[in-house]
PDB file with SEQRES, HELIX, SHEET and CRYST1 records, atoms N, CA, C and O in Angstrom:
SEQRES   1 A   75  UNK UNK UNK UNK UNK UNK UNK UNK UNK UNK UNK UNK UNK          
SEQRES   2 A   75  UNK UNK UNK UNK UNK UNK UNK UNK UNK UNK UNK UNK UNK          
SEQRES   3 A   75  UNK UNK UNK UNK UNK UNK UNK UNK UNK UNK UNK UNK UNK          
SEQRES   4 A   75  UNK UNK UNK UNK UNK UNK UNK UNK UNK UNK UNK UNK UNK          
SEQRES   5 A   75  UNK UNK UNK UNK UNK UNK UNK UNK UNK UNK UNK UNK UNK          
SEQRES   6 A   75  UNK UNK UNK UNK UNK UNK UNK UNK UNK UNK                      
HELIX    1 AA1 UNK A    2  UNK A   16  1                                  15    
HELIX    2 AA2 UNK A   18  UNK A   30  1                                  13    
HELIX    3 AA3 UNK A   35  UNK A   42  1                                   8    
HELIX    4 AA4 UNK A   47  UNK A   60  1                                  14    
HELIX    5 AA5 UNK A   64  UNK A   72  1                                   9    
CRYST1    1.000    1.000    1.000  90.00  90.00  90.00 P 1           1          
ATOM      1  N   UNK A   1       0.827  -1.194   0.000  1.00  0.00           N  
ATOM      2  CA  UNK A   1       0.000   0.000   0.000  1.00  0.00           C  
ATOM      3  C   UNK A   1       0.870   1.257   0.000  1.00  0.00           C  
ATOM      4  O   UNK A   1       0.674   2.234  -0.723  1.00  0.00           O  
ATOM      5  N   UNK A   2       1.806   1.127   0.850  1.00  0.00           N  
ATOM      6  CA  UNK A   2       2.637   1.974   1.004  1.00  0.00           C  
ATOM      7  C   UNK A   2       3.438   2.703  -0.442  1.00  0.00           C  
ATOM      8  O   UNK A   2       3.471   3.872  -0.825  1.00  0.00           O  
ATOM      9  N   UNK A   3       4.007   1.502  -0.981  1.00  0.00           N  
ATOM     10  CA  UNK A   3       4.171   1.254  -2.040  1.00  0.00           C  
ATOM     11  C   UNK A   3       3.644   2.362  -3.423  1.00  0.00           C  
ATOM     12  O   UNK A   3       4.326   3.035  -4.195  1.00  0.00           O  
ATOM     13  N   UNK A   4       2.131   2.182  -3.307  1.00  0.00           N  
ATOM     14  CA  UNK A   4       1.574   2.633  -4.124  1.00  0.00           C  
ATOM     15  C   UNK A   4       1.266   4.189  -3.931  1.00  0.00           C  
ATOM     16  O   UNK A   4       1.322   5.115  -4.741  1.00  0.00           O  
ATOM     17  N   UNK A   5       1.003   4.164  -2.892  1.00  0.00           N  
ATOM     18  CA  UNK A   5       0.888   6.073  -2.397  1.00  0.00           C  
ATOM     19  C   UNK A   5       1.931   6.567  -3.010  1.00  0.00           C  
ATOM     20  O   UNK A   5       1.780   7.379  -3.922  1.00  0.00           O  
ATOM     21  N   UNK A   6       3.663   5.980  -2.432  1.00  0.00           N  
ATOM     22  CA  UNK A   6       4.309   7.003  -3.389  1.00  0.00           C  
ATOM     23  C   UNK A   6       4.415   7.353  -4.596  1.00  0.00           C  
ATOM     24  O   UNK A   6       4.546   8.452  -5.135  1.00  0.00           O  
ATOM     25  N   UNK A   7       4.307   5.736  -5.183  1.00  0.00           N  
ATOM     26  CA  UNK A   7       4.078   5.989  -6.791  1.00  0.00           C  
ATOM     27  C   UNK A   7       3.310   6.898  -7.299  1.00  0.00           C  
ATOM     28  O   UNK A   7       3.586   7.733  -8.161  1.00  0.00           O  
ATOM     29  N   UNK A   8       2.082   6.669  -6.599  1.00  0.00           N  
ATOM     30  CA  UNK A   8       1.269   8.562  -7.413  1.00  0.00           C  
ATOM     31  C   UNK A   8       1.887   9.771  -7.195  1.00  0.00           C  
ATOM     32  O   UNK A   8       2.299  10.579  -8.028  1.00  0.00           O  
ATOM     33  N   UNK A   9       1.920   9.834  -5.485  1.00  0.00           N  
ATOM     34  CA  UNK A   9       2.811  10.983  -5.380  1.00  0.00           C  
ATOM     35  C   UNK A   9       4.140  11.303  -6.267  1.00  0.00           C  
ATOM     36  O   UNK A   9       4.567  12.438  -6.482  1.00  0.00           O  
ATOM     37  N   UNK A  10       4.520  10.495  -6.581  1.00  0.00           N  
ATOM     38  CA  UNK A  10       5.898  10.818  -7.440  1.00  0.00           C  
ATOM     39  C   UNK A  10       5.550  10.820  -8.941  1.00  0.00           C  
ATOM     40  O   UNK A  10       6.306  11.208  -9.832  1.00  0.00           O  
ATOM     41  N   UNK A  11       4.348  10.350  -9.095  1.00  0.00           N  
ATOM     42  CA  UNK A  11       3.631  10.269 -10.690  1.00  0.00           C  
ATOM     43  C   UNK A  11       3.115  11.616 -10.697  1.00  0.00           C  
ATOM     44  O   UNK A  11       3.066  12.185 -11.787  1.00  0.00           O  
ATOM     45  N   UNK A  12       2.621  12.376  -9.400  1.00  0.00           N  
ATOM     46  CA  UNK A  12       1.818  13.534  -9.794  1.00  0.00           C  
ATOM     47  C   UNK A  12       3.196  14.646  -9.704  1.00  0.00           C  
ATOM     48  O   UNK A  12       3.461  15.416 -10.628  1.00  0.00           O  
ATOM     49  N   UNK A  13       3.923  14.574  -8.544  1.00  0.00           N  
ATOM     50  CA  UNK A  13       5.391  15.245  -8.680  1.00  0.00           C  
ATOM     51  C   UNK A  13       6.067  15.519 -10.340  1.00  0.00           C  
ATOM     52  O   UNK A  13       6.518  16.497 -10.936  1.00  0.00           O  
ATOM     53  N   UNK A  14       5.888  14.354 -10.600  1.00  0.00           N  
ATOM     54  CA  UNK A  14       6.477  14.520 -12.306  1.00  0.00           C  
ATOM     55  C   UNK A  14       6.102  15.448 -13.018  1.00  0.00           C  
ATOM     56  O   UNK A  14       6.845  16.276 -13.545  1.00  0.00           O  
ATOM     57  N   UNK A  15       4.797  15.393 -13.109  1.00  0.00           N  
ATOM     58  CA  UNK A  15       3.669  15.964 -13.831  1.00  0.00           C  
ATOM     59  C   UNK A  15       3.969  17.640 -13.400  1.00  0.00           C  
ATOM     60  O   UNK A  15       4.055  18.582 -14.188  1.00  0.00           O  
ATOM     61  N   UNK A  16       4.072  17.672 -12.182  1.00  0.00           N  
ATOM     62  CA  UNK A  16       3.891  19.061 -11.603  1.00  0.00           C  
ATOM     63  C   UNK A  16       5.296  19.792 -11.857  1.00  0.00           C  
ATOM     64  O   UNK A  16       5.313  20.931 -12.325  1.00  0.00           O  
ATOM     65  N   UNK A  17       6.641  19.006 -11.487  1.00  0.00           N  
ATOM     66  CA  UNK A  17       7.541  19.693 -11.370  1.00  0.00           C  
ATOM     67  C   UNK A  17       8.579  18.531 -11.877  1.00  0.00           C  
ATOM     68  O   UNK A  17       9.037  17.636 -11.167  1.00  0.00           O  
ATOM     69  N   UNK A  18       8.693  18.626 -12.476  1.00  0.00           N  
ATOM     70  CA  UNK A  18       9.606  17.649 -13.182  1.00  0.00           C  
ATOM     71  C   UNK A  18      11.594  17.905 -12.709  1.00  0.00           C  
ATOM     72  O   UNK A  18      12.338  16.986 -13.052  1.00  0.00           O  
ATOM     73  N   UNK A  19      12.059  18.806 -12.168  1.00  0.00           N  
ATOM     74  CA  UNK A  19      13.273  18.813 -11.684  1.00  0.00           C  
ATOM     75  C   UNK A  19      13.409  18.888 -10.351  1.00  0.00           C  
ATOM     76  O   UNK A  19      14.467  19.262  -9.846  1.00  0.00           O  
ATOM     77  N   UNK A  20      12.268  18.513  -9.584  1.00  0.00           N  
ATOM     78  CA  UNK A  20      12.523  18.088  -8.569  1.00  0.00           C  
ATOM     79  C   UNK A  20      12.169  16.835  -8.331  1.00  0.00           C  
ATOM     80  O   UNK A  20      12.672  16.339  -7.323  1.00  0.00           O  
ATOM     81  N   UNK A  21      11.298  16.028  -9.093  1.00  0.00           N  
ATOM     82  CA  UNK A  21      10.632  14.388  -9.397  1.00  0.00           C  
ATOM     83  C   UNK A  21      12.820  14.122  -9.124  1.00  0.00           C  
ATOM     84  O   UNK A  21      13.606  13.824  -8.225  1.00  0.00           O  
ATOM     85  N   UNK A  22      12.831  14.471 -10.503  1.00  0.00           N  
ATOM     86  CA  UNK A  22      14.274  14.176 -10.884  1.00  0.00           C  
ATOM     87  C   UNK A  22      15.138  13.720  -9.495  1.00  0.00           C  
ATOM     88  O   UNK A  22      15.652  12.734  -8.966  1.00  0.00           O  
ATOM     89  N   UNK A  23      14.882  15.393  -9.271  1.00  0.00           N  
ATOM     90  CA  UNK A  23      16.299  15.479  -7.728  1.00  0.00           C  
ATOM     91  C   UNK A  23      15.852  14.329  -6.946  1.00  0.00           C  
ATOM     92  O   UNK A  23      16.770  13.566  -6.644  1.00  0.00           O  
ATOM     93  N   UNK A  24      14.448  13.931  -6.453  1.00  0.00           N  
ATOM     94  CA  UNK A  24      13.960  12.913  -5.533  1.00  0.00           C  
ATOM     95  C   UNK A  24      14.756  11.777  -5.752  1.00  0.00           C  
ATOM     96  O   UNK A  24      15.337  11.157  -4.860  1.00  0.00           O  
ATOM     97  N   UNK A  25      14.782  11.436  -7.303  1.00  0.00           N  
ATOM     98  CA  UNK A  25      14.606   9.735  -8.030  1.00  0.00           C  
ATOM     99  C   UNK A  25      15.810   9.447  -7.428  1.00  0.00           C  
ATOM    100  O   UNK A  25      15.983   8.530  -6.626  1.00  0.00           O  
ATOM    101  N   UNK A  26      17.326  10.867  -8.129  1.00  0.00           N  
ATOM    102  CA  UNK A  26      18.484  10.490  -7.943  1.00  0.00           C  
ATOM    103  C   UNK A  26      18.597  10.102  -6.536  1.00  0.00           C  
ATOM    104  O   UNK A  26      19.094   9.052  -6.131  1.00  0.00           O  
ATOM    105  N   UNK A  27      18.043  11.136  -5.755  1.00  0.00           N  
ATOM    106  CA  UNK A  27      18.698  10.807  -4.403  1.00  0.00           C  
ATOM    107  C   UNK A  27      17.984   9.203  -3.888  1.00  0.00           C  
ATOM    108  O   UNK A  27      18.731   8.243  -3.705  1.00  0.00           O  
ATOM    109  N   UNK A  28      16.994   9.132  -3.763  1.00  0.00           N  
ATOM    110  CA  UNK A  28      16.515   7.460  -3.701  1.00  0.00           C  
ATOM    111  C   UNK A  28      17.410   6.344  -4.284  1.00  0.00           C  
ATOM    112  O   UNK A  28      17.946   5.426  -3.663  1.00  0.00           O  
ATOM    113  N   UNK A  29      17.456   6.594  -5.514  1.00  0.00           N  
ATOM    114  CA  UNK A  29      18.719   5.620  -5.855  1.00  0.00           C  
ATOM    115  C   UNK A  29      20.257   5.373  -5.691  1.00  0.00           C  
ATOM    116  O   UNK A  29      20.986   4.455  -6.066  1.00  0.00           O  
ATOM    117  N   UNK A  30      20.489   6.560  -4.976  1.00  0.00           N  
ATOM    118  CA  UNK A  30      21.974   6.856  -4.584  1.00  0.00           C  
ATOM    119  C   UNK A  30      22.101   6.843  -3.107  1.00  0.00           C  
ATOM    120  O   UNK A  30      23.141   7.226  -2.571  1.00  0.00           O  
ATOM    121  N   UNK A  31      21.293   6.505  -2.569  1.00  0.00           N  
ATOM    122  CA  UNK A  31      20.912   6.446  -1.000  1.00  0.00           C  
ATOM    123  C   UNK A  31      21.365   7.673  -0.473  1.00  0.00           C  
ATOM    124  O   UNK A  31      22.045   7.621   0.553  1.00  0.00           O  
ATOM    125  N   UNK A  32      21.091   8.877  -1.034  1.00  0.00           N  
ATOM    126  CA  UNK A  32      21.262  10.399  -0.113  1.00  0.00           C  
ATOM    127  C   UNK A  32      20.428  10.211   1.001  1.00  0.00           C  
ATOM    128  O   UNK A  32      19.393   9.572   1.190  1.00  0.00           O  
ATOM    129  N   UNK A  33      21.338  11.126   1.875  1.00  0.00           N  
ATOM    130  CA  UNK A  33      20.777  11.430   3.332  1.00  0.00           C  
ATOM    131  C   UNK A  33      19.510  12.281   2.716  1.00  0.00           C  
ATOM    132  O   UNK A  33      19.591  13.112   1.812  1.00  0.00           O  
ATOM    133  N   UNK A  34      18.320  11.878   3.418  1.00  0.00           N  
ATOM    134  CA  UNK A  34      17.094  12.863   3.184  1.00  0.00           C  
ATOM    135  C   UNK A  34      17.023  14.263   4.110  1.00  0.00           C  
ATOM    136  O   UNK A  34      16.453  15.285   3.731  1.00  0.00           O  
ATOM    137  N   UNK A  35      17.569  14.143   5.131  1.00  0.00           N  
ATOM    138  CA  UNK A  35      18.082  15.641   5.874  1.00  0.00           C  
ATOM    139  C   UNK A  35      18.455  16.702   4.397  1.00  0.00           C  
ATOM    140  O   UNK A  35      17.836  17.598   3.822  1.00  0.00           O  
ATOM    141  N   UNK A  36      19.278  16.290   4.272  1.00  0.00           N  
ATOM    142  CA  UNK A  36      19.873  17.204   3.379  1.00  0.00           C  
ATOM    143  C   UNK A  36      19.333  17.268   2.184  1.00  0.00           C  
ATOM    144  O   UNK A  36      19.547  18.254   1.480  1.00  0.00           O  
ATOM    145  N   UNK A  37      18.416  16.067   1.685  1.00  0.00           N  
ATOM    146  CA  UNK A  37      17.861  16.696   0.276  1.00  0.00           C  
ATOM    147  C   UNK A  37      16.513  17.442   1.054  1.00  0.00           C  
ATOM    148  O   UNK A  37      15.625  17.806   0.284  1.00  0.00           O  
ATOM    149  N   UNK A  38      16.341  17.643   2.215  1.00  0.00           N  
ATOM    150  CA  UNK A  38      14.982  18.150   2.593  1.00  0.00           C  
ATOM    151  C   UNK A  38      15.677  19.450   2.880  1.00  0.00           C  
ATOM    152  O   UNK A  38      15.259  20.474   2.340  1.00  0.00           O  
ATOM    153  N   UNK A  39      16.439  19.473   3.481  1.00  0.00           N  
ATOM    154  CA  UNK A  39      17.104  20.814   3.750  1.00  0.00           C  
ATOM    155  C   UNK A  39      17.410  21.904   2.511  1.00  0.00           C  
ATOM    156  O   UNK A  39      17.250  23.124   2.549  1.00  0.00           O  
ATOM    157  N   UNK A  40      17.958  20.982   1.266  1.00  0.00           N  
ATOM    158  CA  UNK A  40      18.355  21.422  -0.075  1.00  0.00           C  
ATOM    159  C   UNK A  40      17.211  21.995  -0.965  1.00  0.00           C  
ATOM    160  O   UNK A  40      17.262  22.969  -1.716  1.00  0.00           O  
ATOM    161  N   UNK A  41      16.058  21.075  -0.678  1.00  0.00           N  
ATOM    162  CA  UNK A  41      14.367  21.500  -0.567  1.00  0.00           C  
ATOM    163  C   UNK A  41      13.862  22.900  -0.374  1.00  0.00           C  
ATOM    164  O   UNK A  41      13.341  23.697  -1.153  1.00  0.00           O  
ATOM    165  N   UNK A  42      14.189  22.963   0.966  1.00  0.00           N  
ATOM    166  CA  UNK A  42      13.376  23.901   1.955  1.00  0.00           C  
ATOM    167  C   UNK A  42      14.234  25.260   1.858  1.00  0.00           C  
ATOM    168  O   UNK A  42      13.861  26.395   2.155  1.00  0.00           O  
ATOM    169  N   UNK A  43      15.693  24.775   1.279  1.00  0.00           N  
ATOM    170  CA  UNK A  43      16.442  26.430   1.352  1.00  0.00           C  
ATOM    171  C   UNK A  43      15.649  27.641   1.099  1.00  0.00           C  
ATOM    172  O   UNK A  43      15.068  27.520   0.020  1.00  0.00           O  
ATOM    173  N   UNK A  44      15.445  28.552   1.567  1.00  0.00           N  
ATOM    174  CA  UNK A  44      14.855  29.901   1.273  1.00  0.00           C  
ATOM    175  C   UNK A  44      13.317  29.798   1.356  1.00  0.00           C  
ATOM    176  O   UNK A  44      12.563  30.604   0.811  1.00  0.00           O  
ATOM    177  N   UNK A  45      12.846  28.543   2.218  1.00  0.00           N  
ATOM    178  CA  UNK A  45      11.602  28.721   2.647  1.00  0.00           C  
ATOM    179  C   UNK A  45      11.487  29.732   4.217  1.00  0.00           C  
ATOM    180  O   UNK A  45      11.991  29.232   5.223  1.00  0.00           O  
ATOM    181  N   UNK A  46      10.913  30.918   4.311  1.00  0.00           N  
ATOM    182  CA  UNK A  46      10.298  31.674   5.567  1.00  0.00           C  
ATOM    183  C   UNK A  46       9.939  30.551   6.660  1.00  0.00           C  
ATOM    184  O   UNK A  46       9.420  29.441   6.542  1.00  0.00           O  
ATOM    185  N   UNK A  47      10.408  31.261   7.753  1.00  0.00           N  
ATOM    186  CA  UNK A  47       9.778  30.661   9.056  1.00  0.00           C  
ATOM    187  C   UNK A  47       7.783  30.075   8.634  1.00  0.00           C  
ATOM    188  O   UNK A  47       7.237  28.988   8.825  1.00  0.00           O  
ATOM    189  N   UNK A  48       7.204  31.462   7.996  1.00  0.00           N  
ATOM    190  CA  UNK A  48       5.907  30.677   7.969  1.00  0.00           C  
ATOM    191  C   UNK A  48       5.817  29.797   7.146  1.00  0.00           C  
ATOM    192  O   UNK A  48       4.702  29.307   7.323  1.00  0.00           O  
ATOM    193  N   UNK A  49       6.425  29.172   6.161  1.00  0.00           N  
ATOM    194  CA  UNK A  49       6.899  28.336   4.677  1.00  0.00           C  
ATOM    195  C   UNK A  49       6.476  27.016   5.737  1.00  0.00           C  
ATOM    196  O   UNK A  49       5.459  26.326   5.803  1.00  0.00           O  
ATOM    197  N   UNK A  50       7.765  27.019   6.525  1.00  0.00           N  
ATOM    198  CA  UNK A  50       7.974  26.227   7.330  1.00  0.00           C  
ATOM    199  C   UNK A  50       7.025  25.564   8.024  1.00  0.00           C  
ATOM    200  O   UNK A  50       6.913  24.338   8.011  1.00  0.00           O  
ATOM    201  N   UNK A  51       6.020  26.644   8.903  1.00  0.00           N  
ATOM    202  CA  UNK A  51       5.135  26.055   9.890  1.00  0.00           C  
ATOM    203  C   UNK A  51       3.910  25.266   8.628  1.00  0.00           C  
ATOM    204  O   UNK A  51       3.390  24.176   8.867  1.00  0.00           O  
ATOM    205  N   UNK A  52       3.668  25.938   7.533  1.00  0.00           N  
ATOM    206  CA  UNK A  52       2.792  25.396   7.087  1.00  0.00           C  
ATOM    207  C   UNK A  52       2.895  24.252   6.201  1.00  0.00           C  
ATOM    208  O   UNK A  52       2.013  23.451   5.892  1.00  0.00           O  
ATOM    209  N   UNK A  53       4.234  24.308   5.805  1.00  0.00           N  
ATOM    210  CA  UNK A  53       4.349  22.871   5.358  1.00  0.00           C  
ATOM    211  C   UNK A  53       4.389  21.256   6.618  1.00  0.00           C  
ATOM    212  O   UNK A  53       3.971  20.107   6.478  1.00  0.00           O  
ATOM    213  N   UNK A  54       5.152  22.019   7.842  1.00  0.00           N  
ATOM    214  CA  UNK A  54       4.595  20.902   8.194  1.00  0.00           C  
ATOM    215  C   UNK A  54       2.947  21.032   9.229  1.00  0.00           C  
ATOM    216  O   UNK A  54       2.747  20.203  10.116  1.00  0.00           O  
ATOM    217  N   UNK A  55       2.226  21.815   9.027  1.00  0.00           N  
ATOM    218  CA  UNK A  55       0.690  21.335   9.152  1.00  0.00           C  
ATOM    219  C   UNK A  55       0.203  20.746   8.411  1.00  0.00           C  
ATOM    220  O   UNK A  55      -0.645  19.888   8.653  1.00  0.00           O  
ATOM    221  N   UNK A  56       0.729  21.143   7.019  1.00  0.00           N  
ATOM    222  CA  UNK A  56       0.449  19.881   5.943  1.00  0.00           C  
ATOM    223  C   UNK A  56       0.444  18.431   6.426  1.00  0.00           C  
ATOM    224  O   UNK A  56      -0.374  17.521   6.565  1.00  0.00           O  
ATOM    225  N   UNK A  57       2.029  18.698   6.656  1.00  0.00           N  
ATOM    226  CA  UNK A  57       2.149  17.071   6.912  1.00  0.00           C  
ATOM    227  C   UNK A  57       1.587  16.827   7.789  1.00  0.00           C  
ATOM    228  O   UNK A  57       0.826  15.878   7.603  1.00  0.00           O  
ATOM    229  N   UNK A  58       1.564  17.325   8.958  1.00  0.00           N  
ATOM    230  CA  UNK A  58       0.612  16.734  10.008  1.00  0.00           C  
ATOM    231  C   UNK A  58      -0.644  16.564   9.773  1.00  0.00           C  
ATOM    232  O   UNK A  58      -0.990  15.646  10.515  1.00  0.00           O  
ATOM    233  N   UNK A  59      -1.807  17.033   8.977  1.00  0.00           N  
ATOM    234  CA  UNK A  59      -2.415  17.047   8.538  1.00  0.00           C  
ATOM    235  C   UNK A  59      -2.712  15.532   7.539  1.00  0.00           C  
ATOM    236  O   UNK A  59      -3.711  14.816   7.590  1.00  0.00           O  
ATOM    237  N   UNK A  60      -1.984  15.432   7.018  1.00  0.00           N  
ATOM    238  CA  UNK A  60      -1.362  13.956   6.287  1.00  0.00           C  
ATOM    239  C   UNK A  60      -1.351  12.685   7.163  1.00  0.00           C  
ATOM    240  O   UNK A  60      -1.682  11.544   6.841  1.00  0.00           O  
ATOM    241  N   UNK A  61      -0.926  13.114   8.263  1.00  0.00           N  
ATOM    242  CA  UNK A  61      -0.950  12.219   8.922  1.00  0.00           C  
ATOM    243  C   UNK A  61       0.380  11.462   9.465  1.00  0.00           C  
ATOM    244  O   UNK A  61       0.428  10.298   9.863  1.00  0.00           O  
ATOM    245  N   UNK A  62       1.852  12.746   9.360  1.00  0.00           N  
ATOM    246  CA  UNK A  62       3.113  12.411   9.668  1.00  0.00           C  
ATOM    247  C   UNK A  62       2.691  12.713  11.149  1.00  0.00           C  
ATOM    248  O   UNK A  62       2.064  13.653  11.636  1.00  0.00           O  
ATOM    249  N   UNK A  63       3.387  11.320  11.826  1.00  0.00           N  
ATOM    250  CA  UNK A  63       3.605  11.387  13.286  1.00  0.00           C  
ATOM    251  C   UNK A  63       4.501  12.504  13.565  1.00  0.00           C  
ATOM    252  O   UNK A  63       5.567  12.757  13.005  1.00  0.00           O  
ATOM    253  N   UNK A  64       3.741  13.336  14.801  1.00  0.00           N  
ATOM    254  CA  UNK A  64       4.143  14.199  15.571  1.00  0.00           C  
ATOM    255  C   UNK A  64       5.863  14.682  15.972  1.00  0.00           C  
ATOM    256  O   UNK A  64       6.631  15.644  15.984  1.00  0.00           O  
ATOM    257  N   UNK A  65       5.753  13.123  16.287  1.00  0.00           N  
ATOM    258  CA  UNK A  65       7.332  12.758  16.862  1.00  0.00           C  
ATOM    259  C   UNK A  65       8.332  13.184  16.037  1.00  0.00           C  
ATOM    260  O   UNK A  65       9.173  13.996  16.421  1.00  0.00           O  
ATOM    261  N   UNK A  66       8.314  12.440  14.295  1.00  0.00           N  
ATOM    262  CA  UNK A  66       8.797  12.163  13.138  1.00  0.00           C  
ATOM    263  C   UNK A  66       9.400  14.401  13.409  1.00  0.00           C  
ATOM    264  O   UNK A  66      10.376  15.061  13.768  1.00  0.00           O  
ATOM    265  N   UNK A  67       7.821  14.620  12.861  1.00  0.00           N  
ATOM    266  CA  UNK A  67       8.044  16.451  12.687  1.00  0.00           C  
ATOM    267  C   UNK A  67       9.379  16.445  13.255  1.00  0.00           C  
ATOM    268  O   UNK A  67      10.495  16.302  12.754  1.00  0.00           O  
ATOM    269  N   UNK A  68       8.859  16.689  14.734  1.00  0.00           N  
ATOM    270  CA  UNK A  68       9.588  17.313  15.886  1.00  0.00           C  
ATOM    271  C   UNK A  68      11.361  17.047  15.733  1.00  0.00           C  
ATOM    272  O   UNK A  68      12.205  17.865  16.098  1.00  0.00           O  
ATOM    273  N   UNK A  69      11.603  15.923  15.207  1.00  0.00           N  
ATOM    274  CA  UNK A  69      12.605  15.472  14.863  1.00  0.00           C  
ATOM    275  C   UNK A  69      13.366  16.628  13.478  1.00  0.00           C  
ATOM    276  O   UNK A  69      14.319  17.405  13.537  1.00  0.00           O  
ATOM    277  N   UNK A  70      12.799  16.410  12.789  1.00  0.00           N  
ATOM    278  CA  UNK A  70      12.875  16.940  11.636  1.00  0.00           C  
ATOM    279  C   UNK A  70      12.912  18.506  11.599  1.00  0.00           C  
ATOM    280  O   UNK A  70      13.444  19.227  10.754  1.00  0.00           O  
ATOM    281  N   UNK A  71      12.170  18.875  12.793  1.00  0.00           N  
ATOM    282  CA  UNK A  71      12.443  20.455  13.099  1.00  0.00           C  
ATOM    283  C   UNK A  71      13.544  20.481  14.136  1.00  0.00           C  
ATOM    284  O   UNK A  71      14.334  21.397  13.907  1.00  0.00           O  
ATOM    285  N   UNK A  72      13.785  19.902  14.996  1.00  0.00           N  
ATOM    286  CA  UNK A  72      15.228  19.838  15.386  1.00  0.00           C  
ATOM    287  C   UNK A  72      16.621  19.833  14.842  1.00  0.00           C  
ATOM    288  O   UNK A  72      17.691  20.253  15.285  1.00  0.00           O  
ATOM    289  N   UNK A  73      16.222  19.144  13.598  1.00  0.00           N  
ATOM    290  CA  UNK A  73      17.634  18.835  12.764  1.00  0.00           C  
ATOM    291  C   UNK A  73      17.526  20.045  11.816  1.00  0.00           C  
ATOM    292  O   UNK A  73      18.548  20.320  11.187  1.00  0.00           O  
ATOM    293  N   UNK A  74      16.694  20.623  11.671  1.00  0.00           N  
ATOM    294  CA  UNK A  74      16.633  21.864  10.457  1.00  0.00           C  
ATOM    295  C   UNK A  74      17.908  23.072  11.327  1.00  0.00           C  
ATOM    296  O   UNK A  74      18.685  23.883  10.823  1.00  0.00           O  
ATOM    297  N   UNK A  75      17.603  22.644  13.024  1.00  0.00           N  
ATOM    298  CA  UNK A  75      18.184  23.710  13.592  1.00  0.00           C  
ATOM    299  C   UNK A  75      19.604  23.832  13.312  1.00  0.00           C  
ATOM    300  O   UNK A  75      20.247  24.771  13.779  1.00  0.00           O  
TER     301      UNK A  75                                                      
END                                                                             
């Protein structure tokens, strides 16, 4: 199942933005640290960029914990 969620997501990613589908694929297949392609991501996103992308995700349904983590390491 899991499986398949990303596949759309990365099918609709394509569709939408095609050089960042890209940046994703490489780094998946090259086993990049995701810190840093999220970080490489997020460069020059605003503090509010920030909060609302991850209400998104929380919203989505990323565990709390996961965030909190992930906003720690941004620091």
């Amino acid at each position: 199942m899991n499986n398949q969620i990303v596949t759309m997501l990365m099918n609709q990613l394509k569709a939408k933005n095609p050089q960042m589908y890209q940046m994703i694929e490489q780094a998946r297949q090259g086993n990049a640290d995701p810190m840093q392609l999220f970080k490489q991501v997020t460069n020059g996103y605003t503090p509010e960029d920030m909060n609302n992308l991850y209400s998104k995700a929380k919203q989505m349904g990323f565990p709390e914990d996961a965030l909190q983590q992930i906003q720690n390491n941004m620091k």
